[in-house]
N, C-alpha and C positions, 0 to 999 in steps of 0.2 A: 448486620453491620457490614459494610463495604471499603476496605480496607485497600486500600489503593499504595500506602508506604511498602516499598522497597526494601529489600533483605539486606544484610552484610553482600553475599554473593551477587542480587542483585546490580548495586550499588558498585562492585568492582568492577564488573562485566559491563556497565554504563560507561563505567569512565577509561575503560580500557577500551571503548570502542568513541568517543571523544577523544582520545590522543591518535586514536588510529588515522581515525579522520580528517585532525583536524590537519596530521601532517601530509596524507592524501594530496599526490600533484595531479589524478585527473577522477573520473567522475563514476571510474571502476572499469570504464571502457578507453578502446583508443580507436579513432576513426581514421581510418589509412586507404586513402584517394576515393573509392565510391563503397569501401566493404567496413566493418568492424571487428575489433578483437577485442577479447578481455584481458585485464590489467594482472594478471596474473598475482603478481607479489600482493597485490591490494586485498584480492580475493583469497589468500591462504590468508592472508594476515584475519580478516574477520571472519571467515571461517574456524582458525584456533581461538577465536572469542565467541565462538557459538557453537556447542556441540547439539546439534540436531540430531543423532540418532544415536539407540534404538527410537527414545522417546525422549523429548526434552526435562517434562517433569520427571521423569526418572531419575535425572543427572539434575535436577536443583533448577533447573530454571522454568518457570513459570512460562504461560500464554500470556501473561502479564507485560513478564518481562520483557517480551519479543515484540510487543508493542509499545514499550519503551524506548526498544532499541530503534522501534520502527520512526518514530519518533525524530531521533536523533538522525536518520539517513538523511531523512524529510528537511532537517533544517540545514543541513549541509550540502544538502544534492549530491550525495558520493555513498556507493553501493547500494544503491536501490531497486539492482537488480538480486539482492537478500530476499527482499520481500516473499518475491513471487519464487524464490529458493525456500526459505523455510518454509511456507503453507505446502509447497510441491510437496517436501518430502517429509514433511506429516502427514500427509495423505499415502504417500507409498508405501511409508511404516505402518500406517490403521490397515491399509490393502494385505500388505503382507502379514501382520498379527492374525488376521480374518481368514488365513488361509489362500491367499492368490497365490499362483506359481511364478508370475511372469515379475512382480513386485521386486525380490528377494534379489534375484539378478542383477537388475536395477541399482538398488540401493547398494547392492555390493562395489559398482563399477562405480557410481561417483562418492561413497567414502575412499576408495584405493587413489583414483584422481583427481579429485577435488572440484568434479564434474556440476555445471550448474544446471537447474532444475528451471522450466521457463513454464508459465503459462499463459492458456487462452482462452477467457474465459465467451463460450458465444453470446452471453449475451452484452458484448462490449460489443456487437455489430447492429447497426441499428435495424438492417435489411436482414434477413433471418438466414437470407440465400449467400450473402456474400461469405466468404474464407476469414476464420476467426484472425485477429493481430494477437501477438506475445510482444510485449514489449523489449522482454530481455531477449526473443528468437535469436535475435543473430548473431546471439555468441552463448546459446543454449544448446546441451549437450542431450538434454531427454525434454521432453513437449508433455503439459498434459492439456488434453481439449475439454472444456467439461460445460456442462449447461443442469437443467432441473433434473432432465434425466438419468445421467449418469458421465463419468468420465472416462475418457480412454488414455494410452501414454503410449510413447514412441522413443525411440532415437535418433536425432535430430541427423538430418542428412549430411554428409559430409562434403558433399558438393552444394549445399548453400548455407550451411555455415559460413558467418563473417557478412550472409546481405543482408542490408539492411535497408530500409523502406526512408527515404527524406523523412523526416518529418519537423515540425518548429520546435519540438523540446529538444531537440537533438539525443532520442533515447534509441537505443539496438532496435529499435524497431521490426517484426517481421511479418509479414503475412504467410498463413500457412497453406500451403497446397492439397488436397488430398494423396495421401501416398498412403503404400500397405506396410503391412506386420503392425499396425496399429491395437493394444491388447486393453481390452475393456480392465475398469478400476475395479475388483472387488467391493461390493457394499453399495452397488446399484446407485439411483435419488439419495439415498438416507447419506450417502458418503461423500454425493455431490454437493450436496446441500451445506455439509458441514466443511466440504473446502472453500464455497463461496464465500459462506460466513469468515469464516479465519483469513482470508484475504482481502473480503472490503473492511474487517476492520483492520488490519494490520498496513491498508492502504490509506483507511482514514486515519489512521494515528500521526501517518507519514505526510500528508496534508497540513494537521495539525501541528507541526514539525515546520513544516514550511510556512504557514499563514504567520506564526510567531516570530521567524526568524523576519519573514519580509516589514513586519510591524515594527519589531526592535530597530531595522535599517532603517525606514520611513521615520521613526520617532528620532535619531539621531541625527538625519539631515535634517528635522524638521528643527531641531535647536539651535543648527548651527549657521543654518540657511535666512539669512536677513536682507526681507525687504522693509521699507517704508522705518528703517530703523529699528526694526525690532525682529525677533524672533518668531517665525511664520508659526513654527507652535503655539505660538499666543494668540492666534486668529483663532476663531472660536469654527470655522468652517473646517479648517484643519484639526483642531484639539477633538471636535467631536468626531469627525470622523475615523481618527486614530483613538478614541473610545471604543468605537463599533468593533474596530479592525481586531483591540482588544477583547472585547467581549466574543469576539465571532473566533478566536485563536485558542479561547482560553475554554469556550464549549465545546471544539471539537475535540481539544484531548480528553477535557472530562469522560466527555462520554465516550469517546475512543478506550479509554481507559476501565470505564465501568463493563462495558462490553469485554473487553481481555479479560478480565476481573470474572466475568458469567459463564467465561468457557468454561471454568472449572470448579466456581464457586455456587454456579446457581444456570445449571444448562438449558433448563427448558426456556431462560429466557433470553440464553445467547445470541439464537436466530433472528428474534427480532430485534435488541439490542444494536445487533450488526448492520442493519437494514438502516436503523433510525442513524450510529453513527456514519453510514458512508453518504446519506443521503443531507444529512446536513455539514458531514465538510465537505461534500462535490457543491453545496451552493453556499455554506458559510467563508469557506477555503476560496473559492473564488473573487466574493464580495471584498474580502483583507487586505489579499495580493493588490487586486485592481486597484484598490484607493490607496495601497502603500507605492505604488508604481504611478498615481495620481500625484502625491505630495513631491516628487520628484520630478515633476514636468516633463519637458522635455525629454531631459536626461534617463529617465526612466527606462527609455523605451533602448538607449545605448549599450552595447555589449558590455562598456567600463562599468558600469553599474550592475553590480550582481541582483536588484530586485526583478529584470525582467527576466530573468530566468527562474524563480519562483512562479511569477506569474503564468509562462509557457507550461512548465512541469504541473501546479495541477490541474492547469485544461486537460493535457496531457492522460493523468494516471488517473482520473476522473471519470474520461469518456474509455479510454482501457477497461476498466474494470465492469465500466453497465452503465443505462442509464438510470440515472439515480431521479428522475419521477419513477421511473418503474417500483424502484426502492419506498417510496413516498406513498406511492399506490397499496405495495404492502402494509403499512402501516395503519395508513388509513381505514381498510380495512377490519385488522386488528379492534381498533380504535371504537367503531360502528360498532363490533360483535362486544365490545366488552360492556358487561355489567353496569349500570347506570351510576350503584351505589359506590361502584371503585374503579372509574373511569381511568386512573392513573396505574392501577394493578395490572399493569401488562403480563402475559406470558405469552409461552407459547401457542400458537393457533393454527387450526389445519389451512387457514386462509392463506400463512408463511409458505404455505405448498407449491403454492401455484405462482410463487412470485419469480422466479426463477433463479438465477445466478447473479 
């Protein structure tokens, strides 16, 4: 049985990161003339609502949880540079339990400052040759690089800290250079693998976070907005499409959720779990936004209106993370290989090998 309710503990750490938020005046960054910084007060503030180390479920909180919380950045667009902080340094803690040296040091310097963890994952590049992007980079204090085969970590330069690459979401954007003292991740593929997993889904949770919120705005101007005398939600071209937008909001947490749920409840089938959830909210999460950005016309597309930045953000964290046919490729696979008589009995499969990050 798959138990997706939320604990007392839970339940307070949700809503202490809903007030956190909601009184949030920017988006956890500040942009100042062509460079970035981080919001400093924003980030202690959900940081003491998230103790990330030694181990999370150690201290009460669930991989569940973190995708709840992922959730919740998602629908606010504020601190969504967590995401790619907590999977980092889940990964640094597994490195260092495993015995790494370089790990330890690490994790010491950003508990003591409150240092942010950014990653880059390569296969968010579509050309294999070009320089990975982090989206949090430019106000990322440690980098990790990671693909099928394995991941490495740094600390981030102090002469480009704060650049940051244009982009349309308007996120820290960075692209990385090759530079040295770069120290391989403890735990080879096997550890790669399991930092992807934990990042596309705690990226599609944050999707799922966003398609919903952009739905509920789309469904409220949609009641209030009147042509031809009546309420444009009552056009049945609008009503079904804000069906879909629901349907397409409310599958990605699901399974956003069942995947958090597999990290620790049932592993072998987390991998691909992970795969299926970022792969359908990089095209379900897209489909919501566009037609909730659609019911608003014009206006949609204007800064005064907060749905088109939903829209920007999961173009954005979508193509960041991979491309999600690659993801669909995995799957499919799986799918072919599995057992005729229990076509829906997914697990794990060595075909998840080769799909990469």
């Amino acid at each position: 049985m798959i138990d997706l309710s939320p604990g007392e503990l839970e339940l307070s750490v949700l809503d202490g990161f809903a007030r956190v938020l909601r009184d949030a005046e920017t988006q956890g960054w500040r942009r100042e003339g062509g460079g970035c910084r981080l919001d400093d007060g924003l980030w202690r503030r959900l940081l003491d609502l998230t103790p990330v180390m030694p181990e999370v479920e150690g201290q009460g909180l669930s991989f569940l949880t973190l995708a709840l919380i992922a959730d919740r950045l998602g629908a606010e667009l504020k601190g969504l540079l967590l995401i790619d902080h907590l999977a980092g340094v889940r990964a640094l803690t597994g490195a260092a339990e495993s015995g790494d040296a370089s790990a330890p040091a690490a994790l010491r310097q950003i508990e003591a400052q409150g240092g942010v963890v950014g990653l880059a994952p390569r296969a968010g590049a579509l050309d294999p040759r070009t320089p990975p992007l982090s989206l949090s980079g430019a106000i990322a204090d440690w980098i990790i690089v990671f693909d099928a085969a394995g991941a490495r970590f740094a600390a981030q330069s102090p002469s480009r800290r704060g650049e940051v690459v244009g982009n349309l979401a308007d996120l820290p954007v960075q692209v990385l250079e090759p530079a040295e003292g770069w120290a391989e991740l403890q735990g080879g593929p096997a550890a790669a693998r399991m930092l992807a997993a934990e990042h596309r889904t705690l990226v599609a949770a944050a999707i799922g976070g966003m398609a919903r919120r952009a739905m509920e705005l789309a469904t409220a101007y949609a009641k209030e907005r009147f042509q031809f005398g009546q309420a444009i939600g009552s056009f049945q071209a609008i009503a079904h499409g804000l069906a879909d937008a629901k349907l397409h909001a409310d599958g990605i947490e699901l399974l956003s959720q069942e995947a958090a749920w597999a990290r620790n409840a049932a592993p072998e089938r987390f991998e691909l779990l992970s795969q299926m959830a970022f792969a359908h909210a990089a095209h379900a999460g897209a489909a919501a936004v566009k037609f909730a950005m659609h019911v608003f016309g014009g206006y949609g597309a204007m800064p005064d209106f907060p749905v088109q930045a939903y829209f920007r953000t999961v173009r954005a964290v979508s193509l960041a993370v991979g491309d999600c046919r690659e993801a669909r490729r995995a799957v499919g696979r799986v799918v072919i290989q599995a057992p005729p008589e229990t076509p829906f009995a997914l697990s794990a499969s060595p075909a998840l090998e080769v799909a990469g990050g």
